[in-house]
Structures are given as structure tokens and as C-alpha cells.
N, C-alpha and C positions, 0 to 999 in steps of 0.2 A: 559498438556493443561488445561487451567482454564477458569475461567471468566473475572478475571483482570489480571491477568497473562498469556501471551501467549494463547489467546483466539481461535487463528487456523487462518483458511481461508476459514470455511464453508460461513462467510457471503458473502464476497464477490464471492464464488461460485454461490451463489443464486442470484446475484445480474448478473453476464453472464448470467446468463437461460433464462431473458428474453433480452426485445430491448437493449443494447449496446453501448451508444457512449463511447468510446477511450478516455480515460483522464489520462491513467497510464505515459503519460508526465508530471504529476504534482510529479513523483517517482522522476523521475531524477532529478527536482527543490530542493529536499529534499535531495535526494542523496550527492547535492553539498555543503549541510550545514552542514554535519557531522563530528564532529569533528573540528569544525572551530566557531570562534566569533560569526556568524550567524544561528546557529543552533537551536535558538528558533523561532519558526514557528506559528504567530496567521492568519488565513486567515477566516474572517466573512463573512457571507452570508446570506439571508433569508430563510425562510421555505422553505422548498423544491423545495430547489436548490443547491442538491447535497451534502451536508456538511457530511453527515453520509454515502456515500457511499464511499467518497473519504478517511473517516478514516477506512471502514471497506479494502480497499483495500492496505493503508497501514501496517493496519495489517498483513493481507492474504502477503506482501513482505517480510517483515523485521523478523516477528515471527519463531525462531529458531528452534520450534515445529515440522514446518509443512515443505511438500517440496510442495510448490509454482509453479515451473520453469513450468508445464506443464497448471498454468493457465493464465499464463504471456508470452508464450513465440510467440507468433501468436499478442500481442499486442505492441503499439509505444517502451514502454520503452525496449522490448529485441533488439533493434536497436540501442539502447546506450551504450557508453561505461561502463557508473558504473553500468549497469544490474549486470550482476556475482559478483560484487564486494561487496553488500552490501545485496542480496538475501538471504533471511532464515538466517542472521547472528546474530542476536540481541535477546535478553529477551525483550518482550513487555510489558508495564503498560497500557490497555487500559481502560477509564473512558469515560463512559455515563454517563453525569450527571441527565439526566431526569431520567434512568434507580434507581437511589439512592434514586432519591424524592420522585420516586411513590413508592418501596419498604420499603422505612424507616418510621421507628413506628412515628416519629415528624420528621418536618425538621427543627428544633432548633438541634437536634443532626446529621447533616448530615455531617458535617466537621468529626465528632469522627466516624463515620459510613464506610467515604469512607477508614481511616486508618486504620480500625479495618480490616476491609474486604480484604484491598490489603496485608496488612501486615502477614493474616493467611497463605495466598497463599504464600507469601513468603515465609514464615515459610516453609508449606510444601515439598516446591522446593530446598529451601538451609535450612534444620533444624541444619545445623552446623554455619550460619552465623546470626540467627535472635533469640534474646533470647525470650524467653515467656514473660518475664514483656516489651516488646518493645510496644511503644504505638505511635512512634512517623515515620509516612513514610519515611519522607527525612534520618531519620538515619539508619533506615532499609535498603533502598538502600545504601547508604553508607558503611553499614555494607557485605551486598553482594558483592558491588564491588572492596571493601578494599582486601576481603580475597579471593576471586575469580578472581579479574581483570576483571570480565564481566562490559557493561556498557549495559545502556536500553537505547531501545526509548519510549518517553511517549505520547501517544495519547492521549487530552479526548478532548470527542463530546460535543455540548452543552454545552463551559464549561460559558455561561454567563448563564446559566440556574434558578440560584438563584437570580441572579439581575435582574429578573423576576419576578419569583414566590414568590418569597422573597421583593416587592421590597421597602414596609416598615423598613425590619426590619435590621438594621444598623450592629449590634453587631454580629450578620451571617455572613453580607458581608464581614466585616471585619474580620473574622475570615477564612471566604475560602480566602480568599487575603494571608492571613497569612500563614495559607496551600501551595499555590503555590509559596508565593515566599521562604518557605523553599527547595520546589524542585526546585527551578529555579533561584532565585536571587544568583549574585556572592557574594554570604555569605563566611566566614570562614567556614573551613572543622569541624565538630564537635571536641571536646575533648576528651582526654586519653580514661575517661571509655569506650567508641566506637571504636575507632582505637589502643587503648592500645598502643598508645605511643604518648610522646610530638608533639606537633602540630613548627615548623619550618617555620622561617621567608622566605616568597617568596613563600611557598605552593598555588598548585592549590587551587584554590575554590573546593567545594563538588561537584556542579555543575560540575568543567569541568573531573572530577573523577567517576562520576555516570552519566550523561546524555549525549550519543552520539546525539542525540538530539529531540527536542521536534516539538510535533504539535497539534495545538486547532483550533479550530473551533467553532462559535457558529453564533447567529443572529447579538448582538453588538460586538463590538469591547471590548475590554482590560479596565475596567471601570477604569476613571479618576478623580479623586483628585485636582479641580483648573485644572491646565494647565498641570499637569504631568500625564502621565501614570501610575497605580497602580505596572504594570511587567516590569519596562524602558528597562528591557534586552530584550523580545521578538518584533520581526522585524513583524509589523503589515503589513496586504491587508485588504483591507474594499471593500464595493461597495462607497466608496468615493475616496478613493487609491488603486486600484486591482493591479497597478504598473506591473510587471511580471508575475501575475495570471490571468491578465485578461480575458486570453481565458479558464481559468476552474473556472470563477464565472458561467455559464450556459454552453449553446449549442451555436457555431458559426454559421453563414450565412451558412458556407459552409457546417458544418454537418449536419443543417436542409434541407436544398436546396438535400444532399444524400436521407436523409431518406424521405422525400417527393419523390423522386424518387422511392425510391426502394419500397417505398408503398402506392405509385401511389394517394397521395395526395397534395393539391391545396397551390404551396407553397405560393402565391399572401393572401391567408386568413391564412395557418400559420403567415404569418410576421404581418399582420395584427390584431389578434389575443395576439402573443404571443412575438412580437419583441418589442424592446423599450430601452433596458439597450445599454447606449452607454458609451465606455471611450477611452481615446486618443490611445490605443496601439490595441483595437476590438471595431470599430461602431458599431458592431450589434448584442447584445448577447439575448439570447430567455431561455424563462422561461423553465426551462428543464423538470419539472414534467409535466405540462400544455402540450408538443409537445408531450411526452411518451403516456400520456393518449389519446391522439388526434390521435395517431399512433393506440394504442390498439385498442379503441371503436371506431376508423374510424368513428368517425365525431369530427367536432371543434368546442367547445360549454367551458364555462366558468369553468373549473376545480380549479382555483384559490380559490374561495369561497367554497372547500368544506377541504380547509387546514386553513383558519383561517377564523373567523367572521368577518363581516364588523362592529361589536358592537365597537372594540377596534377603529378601524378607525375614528366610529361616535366620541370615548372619544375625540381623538385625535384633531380631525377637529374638534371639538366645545369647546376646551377652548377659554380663554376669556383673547386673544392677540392682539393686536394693529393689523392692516394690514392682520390678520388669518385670515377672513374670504374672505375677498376680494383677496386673493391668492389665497385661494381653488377657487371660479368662475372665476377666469383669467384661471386657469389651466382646469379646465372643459372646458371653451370655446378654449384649443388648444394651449394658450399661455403658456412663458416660466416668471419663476418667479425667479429674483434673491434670494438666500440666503446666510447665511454666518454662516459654518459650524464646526467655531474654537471654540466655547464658549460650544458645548454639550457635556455633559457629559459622555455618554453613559451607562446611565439605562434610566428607565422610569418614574421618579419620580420629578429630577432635571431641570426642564423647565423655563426660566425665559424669554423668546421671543418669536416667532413667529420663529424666526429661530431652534432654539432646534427643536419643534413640526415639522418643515418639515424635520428638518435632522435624526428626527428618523425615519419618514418613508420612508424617502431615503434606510436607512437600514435595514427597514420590506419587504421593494421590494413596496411598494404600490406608490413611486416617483423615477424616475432614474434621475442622477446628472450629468451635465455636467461641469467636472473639468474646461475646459478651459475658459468657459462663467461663473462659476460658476450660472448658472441657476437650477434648476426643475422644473419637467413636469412631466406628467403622460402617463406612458411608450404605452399601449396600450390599445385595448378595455378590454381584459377579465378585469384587473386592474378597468380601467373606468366602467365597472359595479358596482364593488365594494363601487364607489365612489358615483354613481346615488344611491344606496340603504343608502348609510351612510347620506345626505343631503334630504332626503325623507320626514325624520320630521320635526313637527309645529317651532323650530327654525329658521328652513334655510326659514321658509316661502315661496317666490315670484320661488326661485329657485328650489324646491324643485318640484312646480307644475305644472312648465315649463317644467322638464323631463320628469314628469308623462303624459304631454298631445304632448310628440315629436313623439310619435309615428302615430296620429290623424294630428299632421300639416304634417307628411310625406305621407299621404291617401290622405289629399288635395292636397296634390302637384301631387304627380302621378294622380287623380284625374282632375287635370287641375283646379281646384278650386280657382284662382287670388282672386276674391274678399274674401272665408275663409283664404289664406294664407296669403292676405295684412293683415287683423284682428289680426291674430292670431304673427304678426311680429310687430306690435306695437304694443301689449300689452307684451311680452317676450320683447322684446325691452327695454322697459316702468320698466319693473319688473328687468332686470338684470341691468340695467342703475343706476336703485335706491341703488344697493347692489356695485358698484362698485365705486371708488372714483374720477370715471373720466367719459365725456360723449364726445365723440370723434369718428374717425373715426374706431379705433380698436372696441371701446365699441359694435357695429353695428357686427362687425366679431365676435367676442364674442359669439356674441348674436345669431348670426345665426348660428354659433357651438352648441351650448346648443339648441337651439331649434331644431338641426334633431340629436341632441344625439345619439338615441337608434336606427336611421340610420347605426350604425357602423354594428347592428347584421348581415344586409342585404349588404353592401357595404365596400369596403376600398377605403377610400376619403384622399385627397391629395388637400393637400393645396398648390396655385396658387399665385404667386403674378406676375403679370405682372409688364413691367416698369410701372412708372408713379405714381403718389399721389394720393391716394383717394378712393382707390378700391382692393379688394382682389376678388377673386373666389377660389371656390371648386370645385373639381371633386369627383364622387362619381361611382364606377366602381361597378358593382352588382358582388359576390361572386359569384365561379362555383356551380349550383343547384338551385338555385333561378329567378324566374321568373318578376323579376323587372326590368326596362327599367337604363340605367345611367343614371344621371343628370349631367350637369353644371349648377353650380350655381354664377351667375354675381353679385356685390355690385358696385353700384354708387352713390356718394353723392352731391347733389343739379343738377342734370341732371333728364333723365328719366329715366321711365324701358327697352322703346324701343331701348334707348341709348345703356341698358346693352345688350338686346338681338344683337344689332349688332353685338360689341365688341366681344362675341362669334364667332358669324360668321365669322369675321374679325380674328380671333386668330388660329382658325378652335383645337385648341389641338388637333395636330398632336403626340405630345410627352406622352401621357398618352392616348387617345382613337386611336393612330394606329391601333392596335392590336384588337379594337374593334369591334366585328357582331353585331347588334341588332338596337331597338329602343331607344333611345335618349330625355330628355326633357331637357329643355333648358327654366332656370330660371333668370328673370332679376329683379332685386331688386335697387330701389331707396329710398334713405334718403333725405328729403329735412331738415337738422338740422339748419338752420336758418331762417324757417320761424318762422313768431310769430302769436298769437292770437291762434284762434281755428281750425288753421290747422296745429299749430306747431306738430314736431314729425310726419306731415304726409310721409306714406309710401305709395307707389307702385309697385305692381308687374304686370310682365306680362308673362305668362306660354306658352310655346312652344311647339310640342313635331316632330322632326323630324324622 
């Protein structure tokens, strides 16, 4: 048992000791590629959502080291058929790529660092198959498997970790590229000096000789070169294509909906909070670290921001793209923004639209994609935190200070304060209007999203559209523990407020306040957008509270 070399199953023993969800069905996905054309495996994800546990658990299978069976056998995959078949049978290659960066003396040397280090262990393990001047991994395994018949499975974590950290430096990338597709591209099988004998027209590749097969994981995808893939042999899942992973990119509806059960917390502010990743084969996948933590410390408060800064977001959202900025405040105010996802590269470096910049953080988790609309959005609140801090500064100006003061027009409203809240709606109005490239009926909805923003902390609001042109409403349902009344929120344009308050009335949202006990306000909003002179832009409201 080593480090890179069959590493055990302690990790993921420690990873059962605490909370639990069941994903060892991502074994049997794996199971089915081995040994077969599709046995290269890259499946990307963001920070903490899972990517290092899902490798430390294929480890703790596959590792011929350890016997497994008793901590596998009470989960999904011992109800498969290829459970037995492929349990504890394999030599493991496992790579942390962060693990290399932080330990190695420069990371100019981490490509010669990661061979040096797999290759001793090999050494050790087979010292009849790995010579001493061997410097090179793919022949090292080759060498093993030549003379032994063993074949590996190769795991590494974080393996876009350089095109990161690295993400200047060209002649590194290329150089780990060069690395893996020694072990993974259908290359010719090495030469005589290594297998000691002629190489034979029709030979397997090295690959299908040495790798029963592989799996990566990092944040981005497989970085691209133009329009091709740098690894064309490995079969990609992203959070833009999860395709048959969809259900192990997070936690599902239904596993949260359990564990809200089982630990008797509110799953109406889980989904709220932590839901938002949708794709055609799972609508509703939830930030898995974000619910674990919310399980732990039994309350549900914004964990996301203590795994990455919102600095990077700020870089992100304020280059200097046509139509960028005016995306970011569509999507603050709730709307959905087309993009168009083929032209990114996948580093951080390579941006030349407005699309690039949102399709990376599609992929940081900070916007979830909707394959079939091709749209993004910003998946939930903890997220939409993230995104009020990052637009804070003197750049974003007008918008910046409309979220600072959402918390002050939401006191007037439950306050009953019509004449502060009509003020304080034409000037946010006025302010987001300015930064958008259109002044219409959405623009108004927009607007009254961003202006009760930091409402999310205290409610899950659900947006209403009745039949008819001209009018959206919000409902806003107070979280379990909190002592604030709902609102409905009514928008009408060139009518009145009284108008809107009816329509409430008249609507009664039976569909969202059923369920509802309590006190009730009941907000009517009017745009008069085509008057002119010096009541143009007038608003009015009129506050209810039943």
C-alpha cells in the first residue's frame, strides 16, 4: 500500500463516519467501461461537489491492496451485478494533482515530479519489471503489465489543477498534456528496449495493454486546443453535459427531501438555499457540501463562500465584454440569459466574449445551464450572495447600491411605508434601467428583484406570472423561524396600484399560500412608463397588509 500506488480504502472509510449520501452507483457506471472503447472517464465538477470523494471511493473498490467488501456491501452498488466482478481486483495509480503542487519544490518541475514519485513505488512493488534509469510512467506501466499481465486503473483528482495554477504558463500545460496522453492516447505500444521484442503490425495500443481503465475529475473539463479536445479518447460529463452522471454531479431532490427528514430540517429553505443545478435527465440537483454543512451545524446559512472567494467572481464579472455586464443584472434580477458554450476553451485565461466568461462559471458552479434553452441563471441564494458581494464595488456603481440599501426598502415595506417604498422604486428603477439595454416591462421586474434581493435571507419567493401582458408578481413565503409576515408582490403598467391590489385579491394564490398561517402584506406596484414631462417614470404603490 502506498501513496500512488494502491493507496487503500482509509479515505473513503472516513468519508462513511460522517453524513452519507449513496453514490457508489457511479461504481457500476465505471464498472461498465472496463475493458471496452469507453473506458476513459473525465467527469468535472466544481469545488465541493464531491469530485474527491467519488475518487477516494473508487479507490477504496477497485484497489487490490485492501478487502473493501464490508464497506461496500450495505451500499447501492452490492445490488449490482458487476459488484464481485471487479472488487479489490486492480493495482491503483491514484493522483491528487493539488496534492503535487503544494508539495513540489517549483511547479515548473511537476510533470518530472509526478513520474518520479509513481514510478519509485512501482519500482518497489514490481522491482523485477521497472528498471532504475526508468524515467518515463507510461513505460513503467507498460513494463509491468508486459511482464505481469496486471492492468491498472488510473485515477487523478483535480487533474485540470495546473490550468489553474499555472494558468500563464504554456510550456507546463503542455507538457502535463504530453504526460497523459502518454498514458492514455491510442499511441503505439513502446519499443524493443521495453518489451524486448519487435513491435507487430495490428498490436494493441499501450493503452488497451495497461489501462483497464481511467477516471479524472477536476473543475474544468479536458482543456481544448481550437475546437478539439487536448485527450479525444476520454468520454467527457461537465455541468454543461452530465449526460448519465447527472444524478452524481450533487445530491437529488429526493436525497435531500431524506435527509431533511431524517434531521428534521425545513426542506422548503434547503431548496431555497442550496437548489438550482438543473439538466434534462435531474431538474433539481443541490450543492452537496452547502446541505452536509446545513445538516451538521443545523442551521442554513451561506457555506459556499467559505470554499472560494467571491474575488475571482469579481475578476470574472468585470472584464470588459460587450453585453457582460448587462447579463450579470438580468440575472440578478431572476432572469435567464442566453449563452453560447462551443467557443470555450476550458482554462482561465483564453476568453474572447462574453460567452467564454459565463461558461466558466457555469463550470465554477457560480451559474447553472440550461441545455435545452441554452440559457444561465444563478442557481440559488447562497450563490446569489456571492454575486451581491462581487458587484459591491465603485464599478458596478448604481447596482451595487441598490443591494446595499434592499435590505432598508424591505423595513419599509413590512413597515407599510408606500410613500418610502414608491421613492426608493423609482430611483432603483431609474438606476437599473440605466445599466440595462432596454427599458420595458421586464426591465420593472428586474428591478423589483434586485431591489428586495437580500429578502432571499428571510424568504423563498417564487415568481408568478399570471395570464395576460404587462404584469409579473412575486410571492415571498417567510422561512421556518423567522418572524416576518409573506408578501405578494403585484406589478402593473400604466393602470394603478389599487388595480394591483385587487388582482391579488382576485387571484387569492391559492397555489403557493395554501399551506399558509399567518399575516400577509399585500403589495401593489404601478409603472406609468409613458407618461412624459416631470411625472415621467412615475411610480406608485399601495401597501396592504391582511
Amino acid at each position: 500500500m502506498g501513496i500512488y500506488l494502491n493507496p487503500g480504502n482509509e479515505g473513503f472509510q472516513t468519508i462513511l463516519n460522517e453524513i452519507y449520501v449513496d453514490k457508489t452507483g457511479l461504481i457500476d457506471f465505471v464498472n461498465g467501461t472496463i475493458n471496452t472503447p469507453r473506458k476513459l472517464t473525465c467527469f468535472s465538477r466544481p469545488r465541493r461537489f464531491g469530485k474527491s470523494f467519488a475518487a477516494k471511493m473508487l479507490c477504496a473498490y477497485y484497489d487490490k491492496s485492501c478487502d473493501s467488501r464490508t464497506l461496500f456491501e450495505k451500499l447501492e452498488i452490492s445490488e449490482r451485478n458487476s459488484f464481485d466482478r471487479y472488487l479489490n481486483k486492480f493495482d491503483v495509480i491514484y493522483l491528487d494533482i493539488t496534492r503535487f503542487i503544494s508539495t513540489t519544490t517549483s511547479i515548473k518541475g511537476i510533470v518530472d515530479d509526478i513520474q518520479s514519485k509513481v514510478i519509485k513505488e512501482l519500482r518497489e512493488e514490481y522491482p523485477s519489471c521497472v528498471e532504475k534509469q526508468e524515467t518515463v510512467l507510461a513505460d513503467a506501466l507498460f513494463s509491468v503489465s508486459d511482464k505481469t499481465g496486471n492492468k491498472f486503473i488510473v485515477i487523478i483528482d483535480e487533474c485540470d489543477a495546473i490550468f489553474r495554477e499555472a494558468k500563464n504558463d504554456e510550456v507546463l500545460q503542455k507538457g502535463y498534456i504530453q504526460l497523459l496522453r502518454g498514458l492514455f492516447k491510442g499511441c503505439q505500444v513502446p519499443v524493443a528496449p521495453v518489451r524486448q521484442r519487435p513491435e507487430r503490425s495490428g498490436e494493441r495500443t499501450a493503452t488497451d495493454k495497461t489501462i483497464a481503465a481511467a477516471y479524472m475529475t477536476g473543475i474544468l473539463p479536458i482543456k481544448k486546443y481550437g475546437t478539439e479536445s487536448a485527450l479525444t479518447d476520454f468520454r467527457e460529463y461537465s455541468m454543461t453535459r452530465p449526460g448519465r452522471l447527472a444524478e452524481y454531479v450533487g445530491f437529488t431532490e429526493t436525497e435531500v427531501r431524506h435527509l431533511c427528514d431524517e434531521y428534521q430540517m425545513s426542506f422548503a429553505e434547503m431548496r431555497s438555499w442550496y437548489d438550482g443545478y438543473s439538466f434534462s435527465r435531474m431538474k433539481h440537483v443541490y450543492s452537496p457540501n452547502s446541505v452536509i454543512n446545513a445538516l451538521q451545524e443545523e442551521d442554513i446559512l451561506n457555506y459556499w463562500t467559505q470554499t472560494e472567494t467571491f474575488e475571482s467572481l469579481k475578476e470574472y464579472i468585470g472584464m470588459d465584454f460587450d453585453g457582460l455586464k448587462d447579463a450579470i443584472v438580468k440575472m440578478l434580477g431572476g432572469e435567464r440569459v442566453s449563452v453560447r458554450i462551443s467557443t470555450f476553451q476550458n482554462d482561465i485565461t483564453s476568453f474572447k466574449n462574453k460567452n467564454d466568461v459565463l461558461t466558466l462559471l457555469i463550470h465554477l458552479g457560480y451559474l447553472a445551464y440550461d441545455a435545452i434553452r441554452r440559457e444561465v441563471y444563478i442557481p440559488n441564494f447562497e450563490v446569489a450572495e456571492a454575486f451581491e458581494d462581487a458587484v459591491s464595488g465603485k464599478e458596478w456603481g448604481a447596482v451595487g447600491e441598490v443591494l446595499s440599501d434592499s435590505e432598508r426598502l424591505l423595513d419599509a415595506t413590512l413597515a407599510e411605508d408606500a410613500e418610502a417604498v414608491t421613492k426608493a422604486l423609482e430611483h432603483i428603477h431609474s438606476s437599473v434601467t440605466s445599466v440595462l439595454n432596454y427599458n420595458n416591462e421586464a426591465s420593472l421586474s428586474c428591478a423589483i428583484t434586485i431591489a428586495y434581493y437580500t429578502a432571499k435571507r428571510y424568504y423563498s419567493i417564487v415568481r408568478e406570472l399570471p395570464a395576460g401582458k404587462g404584469f409579473a408578481d412575486l410571492v415571498f413565503l417567510p422561512h421556518r423561524g423567522t418572524d416576518k409576515p409573506a408578501m405578494v408582490i403585484e406589478l402593473k403598467y400604466d393602470k394603478d396600484a389599487d388595480t394591483a391590489i385587487r388582482q391579488i385579491h382576485e387571484n387569492r394564490y391559492d397555489g403557493d399560500l395554501k399551506k399558509y398561517f399567518g399575516n400577509l402584506i399585500l403589495v401593489g406596484i404601478n409603472y406609468d412608463k409613458d407618461v412624459k414631462g416631470a411625472d415621467a417614470k412615475k411610480h406608485t404603490c399601495v401597501i396592504e397588509r391582511v
